[in-house]
N, C-alpha and C positions, 0 to 999 in steps of 0.2 A: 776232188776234196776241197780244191779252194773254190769252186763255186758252194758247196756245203755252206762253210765256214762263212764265206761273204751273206749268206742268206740268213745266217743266223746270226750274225753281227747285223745286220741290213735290220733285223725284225728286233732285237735289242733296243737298237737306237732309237727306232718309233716307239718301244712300249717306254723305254726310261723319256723323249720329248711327249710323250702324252701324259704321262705321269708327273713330271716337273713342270710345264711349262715350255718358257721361253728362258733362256739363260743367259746372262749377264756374260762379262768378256772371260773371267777366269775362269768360270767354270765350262766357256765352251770350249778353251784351250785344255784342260784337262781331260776333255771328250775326246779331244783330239789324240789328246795324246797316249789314251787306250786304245783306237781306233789302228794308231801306228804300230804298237805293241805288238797288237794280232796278228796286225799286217808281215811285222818283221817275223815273227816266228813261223807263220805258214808255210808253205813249198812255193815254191812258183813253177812254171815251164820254162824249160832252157830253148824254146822259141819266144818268147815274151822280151827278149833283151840282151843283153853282155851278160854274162856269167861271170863274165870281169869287173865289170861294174860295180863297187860298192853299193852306189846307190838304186833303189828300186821306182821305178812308174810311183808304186803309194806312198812314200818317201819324201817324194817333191811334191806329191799333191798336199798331205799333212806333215807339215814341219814338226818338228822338236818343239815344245815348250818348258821352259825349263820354271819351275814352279817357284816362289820368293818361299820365305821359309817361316816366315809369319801368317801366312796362307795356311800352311798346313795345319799351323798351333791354332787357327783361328776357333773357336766351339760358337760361333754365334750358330745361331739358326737358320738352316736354309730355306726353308720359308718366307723367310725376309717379315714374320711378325715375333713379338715378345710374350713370353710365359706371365710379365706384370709381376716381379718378386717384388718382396718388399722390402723395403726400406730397413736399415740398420735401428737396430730395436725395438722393430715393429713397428714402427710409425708411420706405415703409407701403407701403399699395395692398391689392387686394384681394387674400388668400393669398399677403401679405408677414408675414413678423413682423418685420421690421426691418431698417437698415443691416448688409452682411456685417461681420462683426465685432463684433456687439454681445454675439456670446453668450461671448467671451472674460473680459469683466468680468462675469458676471451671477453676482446671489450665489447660497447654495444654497439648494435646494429646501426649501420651506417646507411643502408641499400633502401632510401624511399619506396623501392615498389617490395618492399620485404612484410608480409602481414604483421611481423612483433616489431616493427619500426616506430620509433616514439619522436614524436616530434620536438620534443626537449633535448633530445643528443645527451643520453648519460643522465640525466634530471630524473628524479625520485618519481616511480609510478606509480600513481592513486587509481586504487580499483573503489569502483562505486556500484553500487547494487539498484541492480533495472527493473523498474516498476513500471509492468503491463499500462497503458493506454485502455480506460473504461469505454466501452462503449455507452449509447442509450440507455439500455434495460440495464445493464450492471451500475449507471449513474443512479438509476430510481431503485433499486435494490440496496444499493450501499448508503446513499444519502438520505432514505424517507427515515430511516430508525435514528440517526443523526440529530434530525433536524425534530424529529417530535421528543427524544431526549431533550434535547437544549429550552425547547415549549415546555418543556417538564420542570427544569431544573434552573434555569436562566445561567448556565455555564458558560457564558459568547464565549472566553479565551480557550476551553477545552473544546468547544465545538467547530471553531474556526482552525484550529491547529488538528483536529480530525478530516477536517475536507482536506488541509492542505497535504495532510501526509497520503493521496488518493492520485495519482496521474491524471486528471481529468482532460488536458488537453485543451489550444485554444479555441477549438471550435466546440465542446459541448460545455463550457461554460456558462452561458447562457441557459442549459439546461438545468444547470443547478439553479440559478438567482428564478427561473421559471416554477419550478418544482416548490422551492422556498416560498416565491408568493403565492401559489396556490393552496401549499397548505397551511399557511396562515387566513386565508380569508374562509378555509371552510371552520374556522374559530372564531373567537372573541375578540375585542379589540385591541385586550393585554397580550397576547399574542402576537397579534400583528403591529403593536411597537417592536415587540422583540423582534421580532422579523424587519422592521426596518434597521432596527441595531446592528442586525448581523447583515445586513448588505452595504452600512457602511464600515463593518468591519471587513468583509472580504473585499474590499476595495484596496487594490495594490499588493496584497498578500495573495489572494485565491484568484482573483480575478483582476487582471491588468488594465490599466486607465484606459490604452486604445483598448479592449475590448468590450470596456463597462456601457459605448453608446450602443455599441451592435448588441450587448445584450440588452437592451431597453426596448430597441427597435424593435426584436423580436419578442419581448413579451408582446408589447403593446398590437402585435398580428396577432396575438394568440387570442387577445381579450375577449373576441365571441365567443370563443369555445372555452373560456372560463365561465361567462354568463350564464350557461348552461345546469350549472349545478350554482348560481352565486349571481342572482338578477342584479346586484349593485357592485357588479365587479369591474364595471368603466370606474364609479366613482372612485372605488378602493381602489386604483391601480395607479388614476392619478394621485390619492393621496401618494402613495408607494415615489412617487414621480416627482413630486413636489418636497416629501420629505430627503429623496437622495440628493436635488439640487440643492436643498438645503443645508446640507450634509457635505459639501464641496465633493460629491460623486460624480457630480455630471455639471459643464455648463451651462450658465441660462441661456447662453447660445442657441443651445439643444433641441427647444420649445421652437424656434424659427426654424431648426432644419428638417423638423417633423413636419414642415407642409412640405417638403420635397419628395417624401418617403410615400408608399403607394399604401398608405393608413386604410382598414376598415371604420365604419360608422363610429364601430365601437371604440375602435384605437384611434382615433379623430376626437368622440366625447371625455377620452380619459386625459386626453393632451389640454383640452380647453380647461377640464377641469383644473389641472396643475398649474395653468397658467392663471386662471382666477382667484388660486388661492395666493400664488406668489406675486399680485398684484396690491392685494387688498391692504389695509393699515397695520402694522404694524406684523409682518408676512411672517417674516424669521423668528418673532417668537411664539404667534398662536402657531404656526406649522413644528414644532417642536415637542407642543401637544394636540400634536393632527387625532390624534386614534383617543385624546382624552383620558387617558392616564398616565397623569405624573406622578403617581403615586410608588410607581414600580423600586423609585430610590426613596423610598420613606425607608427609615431602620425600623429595625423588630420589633422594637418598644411599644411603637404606634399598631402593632399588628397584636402584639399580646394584650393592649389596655382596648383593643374594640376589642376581641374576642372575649375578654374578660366580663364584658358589660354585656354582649349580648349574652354569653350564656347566665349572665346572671338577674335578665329580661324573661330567658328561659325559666328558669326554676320558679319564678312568679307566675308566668301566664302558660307554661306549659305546651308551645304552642311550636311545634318541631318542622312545618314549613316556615315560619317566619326566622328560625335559625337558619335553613337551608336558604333561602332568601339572600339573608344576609352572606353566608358562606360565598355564592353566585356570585355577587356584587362586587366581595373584594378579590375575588377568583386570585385566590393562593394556596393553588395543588398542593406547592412542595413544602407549604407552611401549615400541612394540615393535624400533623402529630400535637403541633400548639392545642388543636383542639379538645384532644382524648385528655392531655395532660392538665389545662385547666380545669376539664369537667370532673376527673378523678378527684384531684385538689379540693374545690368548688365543694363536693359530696363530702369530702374527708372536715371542711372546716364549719362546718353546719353545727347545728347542737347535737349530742349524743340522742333525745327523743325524736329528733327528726333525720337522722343520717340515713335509716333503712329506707323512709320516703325519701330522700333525698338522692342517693343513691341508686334505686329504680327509676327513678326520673332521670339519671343520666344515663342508666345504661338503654333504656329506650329510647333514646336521643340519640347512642351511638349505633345503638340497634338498625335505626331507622336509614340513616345516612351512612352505614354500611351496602345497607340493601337498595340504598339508590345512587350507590356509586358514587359517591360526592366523596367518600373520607374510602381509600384503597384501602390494603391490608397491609403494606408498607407501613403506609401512617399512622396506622393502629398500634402497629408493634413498634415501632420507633417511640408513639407516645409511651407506651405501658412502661416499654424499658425506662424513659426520660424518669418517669416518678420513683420506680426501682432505684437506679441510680441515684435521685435524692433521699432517699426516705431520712438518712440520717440528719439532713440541713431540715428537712419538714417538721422533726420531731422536735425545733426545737420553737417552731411556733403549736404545732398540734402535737402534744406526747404520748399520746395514743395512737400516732399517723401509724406504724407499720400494722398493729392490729387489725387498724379500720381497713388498710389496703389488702390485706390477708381477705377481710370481709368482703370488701369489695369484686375481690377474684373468687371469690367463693360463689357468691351471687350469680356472676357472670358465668361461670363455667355451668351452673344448676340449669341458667335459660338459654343455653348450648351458645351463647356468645362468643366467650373464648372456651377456646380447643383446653383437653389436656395439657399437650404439647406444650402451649405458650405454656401455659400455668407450671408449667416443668421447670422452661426455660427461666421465667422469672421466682423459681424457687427450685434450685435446682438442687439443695442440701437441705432441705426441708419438707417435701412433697406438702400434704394435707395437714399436718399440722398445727396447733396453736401456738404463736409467736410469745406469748407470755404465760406463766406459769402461777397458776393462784396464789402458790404460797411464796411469791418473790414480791407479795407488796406492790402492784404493779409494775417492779421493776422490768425491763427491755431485757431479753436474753443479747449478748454480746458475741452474733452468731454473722456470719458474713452471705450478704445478700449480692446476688447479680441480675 
């Protein structure tokens, strides 16, 4: 029986040391002192010892432990790891950072290698809105409509304040000021002052003074391969060259450091040129009218009294290229509604036995320079409106003015000149109608025109 017992206390003892581990001192004293339990209640053999003997062989081998009494109250875990409760109120625990709401008061990030770390510590954070970097092809896509508006309209402060709102970057800068001179030389000459205006307006603004030489340098490589479509495009390039020195865009320095630079033929004859011109008597002021027209800052007055006289060259000699001619010359696209509206006028102040010849004879004049793209449809309808909108200050030189313009659109609409449409537009409470009524005495109906 006590071999029994020993074998199943023996096999006990392994399976609870495989299952626990290794045990610390209190708890192997409590092994112990189950071990001695068993021992004492078993039998023994009365050959094994004194039967007088209180004490037993297992006895002295496992002593008594007599257990402290906060041991037994203890509830920690015998595992020797933590459940991670939380904190009184909820405020911790394990993969808690804290009470909801504590991140509304926390101050700011201190932790440099922290991604939302701000290098003002606490300082007001300005968010700014990120504009992509153009490339090449998105430079000539976004810029060429830009730059041939501005040839249209002569707006330099709206047009320079459009490049600039464009991320162009320091290195394709130069593709703009390239693109700019290119298409100004496949133009006219008023043109291509405009085009110098605007390269010394994007100086400092669009384009940065250390950038302004490398971008010159790099035209001036390009220059053969502008010649191509522009056989005087050395010469044009040094004018371009000669007016930016001019223009405190670049040093005269510049012109010396261009023999250093690995120049084609072409960009070699465009350097000489700028330098010949910037040599010559009195440099700084005929280089100011390099391209020959100063004209560009005359006021309107000087643009209404030519127009004025040739169309009224026209009505005598009849003679609709030497108008167009003249149109060419003063080349003023976006000045061209002046023209519809003096020739309306022109017709309107004629004598009543000559108005209808009069009258055909302008609208075959606008006829014609519709049809050869000189005067757009812009400027057609800009002028028609202009006379609309006067009629009442007209009537008070011609008193018949809105009649006769009544006539006038009537004319035009018969030889499919102007559309319905307009003719709507500029009578849009009246369609076909007659503006005055026989029995008012020739008095004006008091009817509102737009």
């Amino acid at each position: 029986m006590i071999a029994v017992e020993d074998e199943v206390f023996t096999h006990t003892q392994i399976d609870e040391e495989n299952k626990f581990g290794t045990f610390d001192g209190a708890k192997t004293a409590a092994l112990k002192t189950k071990r001695q339990r068993k021992r004492t209640n078993s039998r023994s053999h009365s050959s094994d010892g004194n039967e007088d003997d209180p004490t037993s062989p297992m006895e002295s081998e496992f002593p008594k432990l007599k257990l402290d009494a906060s041991f037994k109250r203890d509830r920690r875990s015998r595992m020797g790891t933590g459940r991670g409760l939380p904190k009184k109120g909820g405020a911790g625990g394990k993969g808690v950072w804290g009470r909801a709401g504590d991140e509304i008061g926390a101050s700011a990030v201190k932790d440099d290698q922290d991604p939302n770390f701000e290098a003002s510590e606490g300082g007001d954070i300005k968010l700014a809105s990120y504009i992509p970097q153009l490339d090449k092809q998105e430079i000539e896509k976004n810029m060429k409509p830009l730059l041939l508006e501005y040839f249209e309209n002569s707006e330099l402060d709206e047009c320079v304040e459009a490049i600039s709102s464009f991320n162009l970057g320091a290195e394709n800068v130069a593709d703009v000021l390239i693109l700019a001179v290119s298409t100004a030389l496949e133009r006219k000459p008023a043109v291509r002052e405009l085009c110098s205006r605007l390269v010394a307006e994007m100086y400092g603004s669009v384009i940065e003074p250390s950038l302004m030489e490398d971008a010159f340098v790099k035209l001036l490589n390009q220059v053969s391969d502008l010649e191509l479509d522009n056989p005087g495009a050395s010469e044009d390039v040094g004018k371009f060259l000669a007016r930016a020195i001019a223009d405190d865009c670049l040093p005269p320095a510049f012109l010396r450091r261009c023999t250093s630079y690995s120049l084609n033929k072409a960009g070699t004859k465009a350097v000489v040129t700028a330098s010949s011109l910037l040599t010559m008597k009195y440099a700084m002021s005929k280089i100011d009218n390099v391209w020959g027209v100063d004209g560009l800052d005359r006021p309107t007055k000087y643009y209404e009294n030519k127009l004025w006289f040739v169309l009224k060259e026209y009505l005598k000699s009849l003679e609709t290229e030497e108008v167009q001619k003249s149109l060419l010359e003063l080349d003023i696209p976006h000045f061209h509604h002046e023209v519809v509206y003096e020739a309306v006028v022109l017709a309107m102040e004629q004598r009543s036995n000559d108005y209808e010849k009069s009258a055909q004879a302008m609208i075959d004049l606008l006829l014609f320079l519709g049809e050869s793209n000189i005067v757009s449809r812009t400027q057609f309808e800009a002028g028609f409106k202009r006379v609309t909108d006067n009629l009442e200050d007209l009537t008070l030189d011609i008193p018949n003015a809105i009649s006769l313009f009544s006539q006038f659109c009537d004319m035009s609409v018969a030889q499919q000149f102007m559309s319905t449409t307009t003719y709507e537009k500029l009578h849009p409470s009246r369609g076909r109608k007659r503006f005055v009524s026989e029995g008012d005495g020739g008095k004006i109906k008091n009817l509102p025109i737009v």
